[in-house]
MIGUKOL-803326 format. One record per residue (C-alpha): residue in one letter; z, x, y. Coordinates in steps of 0.1 Angstrom, whole numbers, plus 2048, in hexadecimal, padded with zeros to 3 digits. Layout:
REM residues N
AZXY;...
REM end
This chain:
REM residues 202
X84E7CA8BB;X8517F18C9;X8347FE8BB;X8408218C6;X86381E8B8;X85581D898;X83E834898;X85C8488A6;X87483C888;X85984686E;X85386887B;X87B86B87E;X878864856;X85F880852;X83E867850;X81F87085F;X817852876;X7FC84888F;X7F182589C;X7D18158A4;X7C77F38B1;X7B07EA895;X7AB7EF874;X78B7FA877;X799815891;X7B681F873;X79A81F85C;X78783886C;X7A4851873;X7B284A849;X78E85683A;X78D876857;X7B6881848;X79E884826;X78A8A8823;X76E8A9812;X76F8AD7ED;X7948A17E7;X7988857D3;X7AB8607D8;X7BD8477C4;X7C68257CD;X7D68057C0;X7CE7E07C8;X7D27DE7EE;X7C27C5801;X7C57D4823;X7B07F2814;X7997DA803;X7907C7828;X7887E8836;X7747F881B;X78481A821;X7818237F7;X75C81A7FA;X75682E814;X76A84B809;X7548477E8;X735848803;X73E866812;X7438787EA;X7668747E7;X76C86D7C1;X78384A7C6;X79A83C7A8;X7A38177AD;X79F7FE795;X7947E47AE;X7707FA7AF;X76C7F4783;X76A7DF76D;X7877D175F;X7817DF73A;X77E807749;X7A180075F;X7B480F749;X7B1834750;X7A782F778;X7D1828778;X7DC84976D;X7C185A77F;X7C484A79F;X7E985679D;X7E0878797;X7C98777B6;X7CA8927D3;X7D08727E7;X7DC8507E7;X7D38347FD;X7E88127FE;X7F67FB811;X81C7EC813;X8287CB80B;X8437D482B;X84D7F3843;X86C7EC857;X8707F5880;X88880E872;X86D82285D;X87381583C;X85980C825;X85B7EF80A;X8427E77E9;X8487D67CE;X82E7D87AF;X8257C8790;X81B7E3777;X825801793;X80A816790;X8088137B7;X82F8197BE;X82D8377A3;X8168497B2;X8278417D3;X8468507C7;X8378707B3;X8198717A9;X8028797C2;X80B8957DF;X7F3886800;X7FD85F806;X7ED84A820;X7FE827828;X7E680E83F;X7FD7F284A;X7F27D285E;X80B7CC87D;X8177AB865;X8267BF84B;X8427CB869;X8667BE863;X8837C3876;X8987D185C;X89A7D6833;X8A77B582B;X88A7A983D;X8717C182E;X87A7B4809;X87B790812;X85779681E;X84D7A67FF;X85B78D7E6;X8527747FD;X83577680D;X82178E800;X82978D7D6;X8217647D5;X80276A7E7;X7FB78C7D2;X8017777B5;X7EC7577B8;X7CC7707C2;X7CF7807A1;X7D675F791;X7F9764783;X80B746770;X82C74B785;X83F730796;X8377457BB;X81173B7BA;X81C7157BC;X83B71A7D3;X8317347E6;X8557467E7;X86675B7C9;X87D74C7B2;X88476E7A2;X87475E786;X86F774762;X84D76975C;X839782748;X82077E763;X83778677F;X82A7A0795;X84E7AC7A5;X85A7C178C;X8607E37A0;X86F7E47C0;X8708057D7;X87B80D7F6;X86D82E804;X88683D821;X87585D821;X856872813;X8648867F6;X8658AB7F1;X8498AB7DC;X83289A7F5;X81F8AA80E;X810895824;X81986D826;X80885D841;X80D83E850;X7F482A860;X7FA808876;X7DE7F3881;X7E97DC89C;X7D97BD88A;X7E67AA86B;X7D47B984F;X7D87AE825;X7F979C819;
REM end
């Protein structure tokens, strides 16, 4: 794995990347992109989660929208204002060698705002979310990182006792929006994109 080609391929796309051997290290760098006052929105990313960047953004007086921090009766609303955010933190399900960056969502509030909504995107991405090339980078999201997505939140869907897709249409199935982002659009301003050189969420 070139670390360095792909940080050259996502800048090639128009990505803001950078690189750090730890998460701790890419955490440190995500909350200092942030200035003071500005507001951030995020989805259901376990890679944030294990490095407690929304907490301490929410330390430091950021006002932070993610429905992981409330209960789940008041989740409703932190959706469509976490998508209206100054910025949004997630992770990837996949980023290719060649700069391209895969997610596939259940109820795509995180791949909405990803696409649109929000202006000021941060990705933090654990070296094991690195394919080789698209094809790859979906298998990995359908295949490694939905079934284990799906049995954490308890889905009734024939992935949590396999372990692979079957493409199933379960009304629990939490594969129901696909994207592929080859570039930040012209309505985004900044989209950063951080690697940690450790394996980091699913």
């Amino acid at each position: 794995m070139d670390i360095e080609k792909i940080l050259k391929n996502l800048k090639r796309r128009g990505f803001l990347p950078a690189y750090f051997e730890s998460g701790e290290k890419a955490a440190g760098y995500v909350c200092s992109l942030i200035p003071a006052g500005e507001s951030v929105g995020s989805g259901g990313s376990m890679t944030i989660a294990s490095l407690g960047i929304l907490e301490r953004l929410a330390e430091g007086g950021h006002k932070v929208y993610a429905h992981s921090l409330v209960p789940e009766s008041e989740r409703g609303g932190v959706y469509q204002k976490a998508g209206g955010a100054d910025w949004y933190l997630t992770s990837a399900n996949a980023v290719t060698e060649g700069g391209e960056i895969v997610n596939i969502d259940g109820a795509a509030n995180r791949v909405s705002a990803l696409c649109f909504g929000v202006k000021k995107i941060i990705y933090v991405i654990g070296v094991n979310k690195i394919t080789p090339a698209l094809g790859e980078a979906i298998d990995r999201a359908k295949n490694i990182a939905a079934p284990l997505n799906a049995k954490r939140l308890d889905k009734k869907t024939p992935c949590t006792v396999t372990g692979r897709c079957s493409d199933c249409n379960s009304p629990d199935c939490i594969c129901n929006v696909t994207t592929i982002t080859h570039h930040p659009t012209k309505y985004q301003t900044e989209v950063h994109v951080v690697i940690a050189g450790e394996n980091l969420g699913y």
